[in-house]
C-alpha positions in Angstrom: 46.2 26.9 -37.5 43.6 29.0 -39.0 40.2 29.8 -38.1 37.6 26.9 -40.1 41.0 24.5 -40.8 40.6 21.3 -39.1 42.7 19.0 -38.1 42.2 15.6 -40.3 40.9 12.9 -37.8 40.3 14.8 -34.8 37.4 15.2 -32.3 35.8 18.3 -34.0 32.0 18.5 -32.1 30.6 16.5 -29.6 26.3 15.9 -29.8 24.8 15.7 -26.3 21.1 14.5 -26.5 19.0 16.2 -24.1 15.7 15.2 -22.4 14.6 19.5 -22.0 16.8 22.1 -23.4 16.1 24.9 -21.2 17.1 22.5 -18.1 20.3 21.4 -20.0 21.2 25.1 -20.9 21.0 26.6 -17.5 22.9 23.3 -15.7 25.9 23.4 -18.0 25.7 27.7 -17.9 25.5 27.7 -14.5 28.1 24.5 -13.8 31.3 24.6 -16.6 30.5 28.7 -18.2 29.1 27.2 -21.7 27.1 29.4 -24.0 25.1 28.9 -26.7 23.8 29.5 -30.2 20.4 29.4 -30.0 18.8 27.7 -33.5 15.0 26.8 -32.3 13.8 24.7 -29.9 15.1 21.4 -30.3 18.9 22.6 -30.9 21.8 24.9 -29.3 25.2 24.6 -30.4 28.0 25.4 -27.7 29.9 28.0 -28.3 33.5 28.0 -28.5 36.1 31.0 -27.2 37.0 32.8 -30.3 34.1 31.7 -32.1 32.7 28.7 -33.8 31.3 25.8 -32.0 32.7 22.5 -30.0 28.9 20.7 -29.8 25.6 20.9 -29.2 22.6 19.9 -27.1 19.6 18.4 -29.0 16.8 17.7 -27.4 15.8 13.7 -27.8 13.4 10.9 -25.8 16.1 8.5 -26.7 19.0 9.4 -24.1 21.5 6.5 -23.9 24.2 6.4 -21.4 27.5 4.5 -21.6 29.7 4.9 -24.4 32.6 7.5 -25.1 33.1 9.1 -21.7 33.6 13.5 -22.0 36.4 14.5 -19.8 36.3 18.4 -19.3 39.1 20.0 -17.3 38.9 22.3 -14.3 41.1 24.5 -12.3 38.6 24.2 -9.4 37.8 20.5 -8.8 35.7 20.9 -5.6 34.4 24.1 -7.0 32.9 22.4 -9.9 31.8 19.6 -8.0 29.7 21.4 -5.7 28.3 23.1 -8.5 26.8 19.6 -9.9 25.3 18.7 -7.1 23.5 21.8 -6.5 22.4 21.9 -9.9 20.6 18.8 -10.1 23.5 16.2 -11.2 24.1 13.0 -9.7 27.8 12.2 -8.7 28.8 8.7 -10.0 32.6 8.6 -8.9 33.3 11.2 -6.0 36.9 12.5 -6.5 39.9 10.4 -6.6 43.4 10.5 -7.5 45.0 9.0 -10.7 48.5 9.4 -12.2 47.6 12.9 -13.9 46.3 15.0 -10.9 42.1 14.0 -9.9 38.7 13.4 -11.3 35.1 12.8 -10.6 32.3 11.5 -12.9 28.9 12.9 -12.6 25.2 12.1 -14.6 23.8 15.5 -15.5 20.0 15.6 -15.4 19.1 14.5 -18.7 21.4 10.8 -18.0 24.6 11.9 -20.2 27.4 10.7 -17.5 30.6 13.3 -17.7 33.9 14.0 -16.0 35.4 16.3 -15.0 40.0 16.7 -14.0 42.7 18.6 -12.6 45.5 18.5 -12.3 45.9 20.1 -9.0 
């Protein structure tokens, strides 16, 4: 496919609503790699390898949590798990197994609950 097409119905950017941007920025640097496009102080898109963007953090009193649940993936569970708890994220499902390899679920400091797999 070429870079800007986009596949008809598919998940194309995910919107996280942050309670302070320069906390959210430096957990999800410092826990998953993410980088951002910086566009004032209330928005930063996430950029994606090979350019473009997959989301965004925007910075909102109204956080809700529940809902669509992220999965990310990771070739280092425990590595990324350690990672969110000395970051300042709450675990809310420690690891366990499931058909596909394991996962854990974590609340990242502004209350957005993610998780994160492997299949190791």
């Amino acid at each position: 496919m070429a870079q800007g097409e986009q596949q008809h119905h598919c998940i194309d950017y995910i919107e996280f609503s942050v309670k302070d941007m320069n906390e959210s920025k430096r957990f999800y640097s410092s826990v998953v790699g993410w980088e951002f496009n910086e566009y004032g102080p209330d928005y930063a898109g996430i950029k994606k390898s090979g350019g473009g963007e997959v989301g965004g953090l925007c910075v909102s009193s109204n956080i809700v949590s529940g809902g669509p649940l992220i999965v990310l993936y990771s070739q280092t569970l425990d590595k990324t798990l350690a990672a969110v708890k000395e970051l300042g994220g709450k675990i809310s499902k420690d690891i366990f197994a499931f058909p596909g390899g394991r996962r854990f679920q974590f609340v990242d400091p502004s209350g957005n609950e993610l998780a994160v797999w492997s299949d190791k």
